[in-house]
N, C-alpha and C positions, 0 to 999 in steps of 0.2 A: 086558602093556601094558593099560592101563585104558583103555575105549571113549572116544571125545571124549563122548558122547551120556550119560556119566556123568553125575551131580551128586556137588559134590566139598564136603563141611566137612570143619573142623578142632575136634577136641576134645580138650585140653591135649593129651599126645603121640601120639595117636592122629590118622590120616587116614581120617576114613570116606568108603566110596565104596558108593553106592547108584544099581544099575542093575536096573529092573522090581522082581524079588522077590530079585534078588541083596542079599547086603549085606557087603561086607568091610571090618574093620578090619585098618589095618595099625600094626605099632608099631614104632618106630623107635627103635634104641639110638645108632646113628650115621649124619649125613644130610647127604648131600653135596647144599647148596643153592644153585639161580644162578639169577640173574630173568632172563628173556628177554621177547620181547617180548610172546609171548600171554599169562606165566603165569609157573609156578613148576616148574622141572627138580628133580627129587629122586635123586638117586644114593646106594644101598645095595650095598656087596658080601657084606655077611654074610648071615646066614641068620635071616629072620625068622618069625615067628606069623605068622599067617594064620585069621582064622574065617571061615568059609564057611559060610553056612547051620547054624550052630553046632557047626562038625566041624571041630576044630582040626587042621592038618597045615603040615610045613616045606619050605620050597620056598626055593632059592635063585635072585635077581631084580638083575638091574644099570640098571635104566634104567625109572624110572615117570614119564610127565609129564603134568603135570597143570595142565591148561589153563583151568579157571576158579579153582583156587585164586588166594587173595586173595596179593598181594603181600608177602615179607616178606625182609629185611636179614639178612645174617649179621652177628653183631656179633664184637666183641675184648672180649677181658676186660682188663680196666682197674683194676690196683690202684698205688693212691698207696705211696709207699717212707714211711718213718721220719720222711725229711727231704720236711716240706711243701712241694707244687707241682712232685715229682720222682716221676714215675709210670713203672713198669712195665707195659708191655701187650703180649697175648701176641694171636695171633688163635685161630681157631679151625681148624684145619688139617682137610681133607679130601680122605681120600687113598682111592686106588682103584688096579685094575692098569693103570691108562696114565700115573699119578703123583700128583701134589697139589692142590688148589685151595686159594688164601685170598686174602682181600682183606686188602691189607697198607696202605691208609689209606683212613679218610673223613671228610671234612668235619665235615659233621654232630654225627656221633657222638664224635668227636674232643674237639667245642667241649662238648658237653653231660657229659662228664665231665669235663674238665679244671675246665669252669666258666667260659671265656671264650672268645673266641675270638683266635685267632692265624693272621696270613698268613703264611704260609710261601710264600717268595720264589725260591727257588731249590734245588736239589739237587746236592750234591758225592760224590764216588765217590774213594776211594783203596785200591788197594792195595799191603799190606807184607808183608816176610819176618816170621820166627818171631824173636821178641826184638825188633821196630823197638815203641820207645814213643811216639806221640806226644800231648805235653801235659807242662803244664798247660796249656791255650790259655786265652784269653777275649778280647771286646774291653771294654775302658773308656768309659763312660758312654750319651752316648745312641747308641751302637755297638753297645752287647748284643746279643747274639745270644740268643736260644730256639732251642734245637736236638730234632730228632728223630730217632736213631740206630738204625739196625741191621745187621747183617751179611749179605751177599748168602754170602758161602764161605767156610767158616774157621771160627774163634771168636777173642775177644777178651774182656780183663776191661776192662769200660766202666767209668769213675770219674767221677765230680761234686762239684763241691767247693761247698760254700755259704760266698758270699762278702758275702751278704747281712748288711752289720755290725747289724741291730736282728733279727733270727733269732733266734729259739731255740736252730736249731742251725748257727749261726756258726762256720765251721770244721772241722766236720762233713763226712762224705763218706758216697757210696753208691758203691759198688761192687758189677755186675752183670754175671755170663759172659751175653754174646750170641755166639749162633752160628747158624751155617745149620741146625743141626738143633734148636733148639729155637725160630727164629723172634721172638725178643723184640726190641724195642723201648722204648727208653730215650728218654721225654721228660724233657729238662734246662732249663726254663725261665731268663727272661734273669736274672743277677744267681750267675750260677756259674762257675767254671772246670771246663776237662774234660779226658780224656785217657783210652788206651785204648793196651793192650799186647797183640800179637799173642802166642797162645799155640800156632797148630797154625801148619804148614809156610808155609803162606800165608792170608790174609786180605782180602776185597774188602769196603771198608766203604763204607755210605753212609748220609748224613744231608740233611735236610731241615733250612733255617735262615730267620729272618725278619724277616735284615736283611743289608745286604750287607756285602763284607771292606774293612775299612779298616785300612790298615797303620799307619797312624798311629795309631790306639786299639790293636794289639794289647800283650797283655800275653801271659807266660810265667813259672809259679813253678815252682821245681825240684819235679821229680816224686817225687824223695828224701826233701822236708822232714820234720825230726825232727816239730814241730809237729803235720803233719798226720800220720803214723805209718801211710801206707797200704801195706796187707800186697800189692804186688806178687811176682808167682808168679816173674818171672825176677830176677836179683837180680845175679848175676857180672857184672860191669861190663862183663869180655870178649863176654856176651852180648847185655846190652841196649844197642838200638842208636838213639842218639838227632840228632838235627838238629845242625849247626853252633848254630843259634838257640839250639836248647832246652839245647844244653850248654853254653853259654857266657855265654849272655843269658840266661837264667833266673834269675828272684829267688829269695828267700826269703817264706814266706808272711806274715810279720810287717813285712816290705817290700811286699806287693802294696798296690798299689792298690785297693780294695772298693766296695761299693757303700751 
C-alpha cells in the first residue's frame, strides 16, 4: 500500500512514487482502473517490477490506491467496419479474482469518435432460443432508428444492411459474432436494416436506440435474400426460428423501401 503522504506522477507507463529517499517505479502490463472520488484505484493481479532503491525484485500486489493521481477515463476501442458509419467497439475488460470490470458506455467518448452525437432514448432487452433469427427490422423515414447492440449471455451473428441508396456500399452488409465473452458492440447508425441469429443455447440481447417504435414505419426484408447473400450459420429451415411477421411479411430487398 503506498503511504497517503506520498507524492504520486505518471510517466508514459510508468507510476512513480516518491516518499523521502524512497523512490519506486511501478510498471504496468495490465491495470484495472476506476475513479473514485479522491483519486484513481489501480488494480494488478500479476506480478510486476519493482526498483527500489535500484534493486530490482518481484513481488506480487492486488490493490494500490493512489490518491492524488490525476484523474483518467478507461476508454473502448473503437474501429469503424468496411461499411462507413457502422463501428465496432470492444472495451477494455479488467478482470481480477472477484471477476471483471468495464465500462460498457459513454457519452462523451462515444460522440468523439463516431464524430456526432446521438441521444439515445431508450433501451430494449430480449431474449431467444439457439436458431430464433430476428430481422431484417428497420423503421422507414423519419422513424429511423440508430442502434447500439450488444450481448449480455450467449452469442449472436449481428448483421447490418446498408440501405442508404447514394452509399458506396448500398446493399452491403456487416456481419459481426457478439458475445458475452468477447464484449463487443455493434453501432448501426440510422439509414440500415438489422437482424441477429442466435448461435449458443440461449441468448439475452440488448440495444440502445434514438428514436422511438413506430409500427407504422416498420419495415421487414427477408432474411434469405438471394440479393443480399448473407452467410447465416443456421440454415435448416427446421432450425431457424423466425416470427409470424418476419416469415410471412417480409419483403424482398429490391422491394424495401430505402433511404
Amino acid at each position: 500500500m503506498v503511504s497517503h503522504k506520498a507524492t504520486i506522477s505518471r510517466n508514459n507507463n510508468a507510476v512513480v512514487v516518491q516518499q523521502k529517499n524512497l523512490n519506486v517505479s511501478i510498471h504496468f502490463n495490465h491495470l484495472f482502473c476506476k475513479n473514485s472520488e479522491n483519486g484513481l484505484i489501480v488494480q494488478q493481479k500479476y506480478i510486476e517490477i519493482f526498483e527500489i532503491e535500484n534493486k530490482k525484485f518481484r513481488s506480487r500486489f492486488s490493490r494500490i490506491c493512489l490518491l492524488t493521481l490525476e484523474q483518467n477515463s478507461i476508454s473502448m476501442d473503437y474501429k469503424e467496419t468496411e461499411i462507413k458509419g457502422v463501428w465496432v467497439i470492444e472495451p477494455k475488460v479488467f478482470n481480477d479474482e472477484r471477476g471483471y470490470f468495464f465500462e460498457a458506455w459513454k457519452q462523451a467518448e462515444f460522440d468523439e469518435h463516431i464524430g456526432y452525437h446521438t441521444t439515445f432514448i431508450q433501451d430494449n432487452q430480449s431474449k431467444s432460443s439457439k436458431g430464433v433469427l430476428r430481422g431484417l427490422h428497420y423503421q422507414r423515414g423519419e422513424f429511423s432508428q440508430a442502434k447500439l447492440v450488444r450481448v449480455l449471455q450467449g452469442e449472436v451473428l449481428d448483421v447490418a444492411v446498408d440501405l442508404r441508396k447514394n452509399s458506396l456500399t448500398f446493399g452491403k452488409h456487416i456481419a459481426v459474432i457478439l458475445s458475452e465473452a468477447n464484449n463487443r458492440q455493434l453501432f448501426i447508425p440510422r439509414g440500415f436494416a438489422h437482424g441477429f441469429q442466435v448461435l449458443s443455447d440461449v441468448a439475452i440481447f440488448t440495444y440502445k436506440v434514438d428514436n422511438t417504435y413506430a409500427p407504422q414505419a416498420e419495415c421487414s426484408i427477408c432474411y434469405n435474400d438471394p440479393d443480399l447473400a448473407i452467410d447465416w450459420p443456421i440454415t435448416t429451415p427446421e432450425e431457424v426460428l423466425l416470427s409470424e411477421k418476419d416469415l410471412n411479411k417480409a419483403v424482398s430487398f429490391k422491394e424495401a423501401v430505402v433511404f
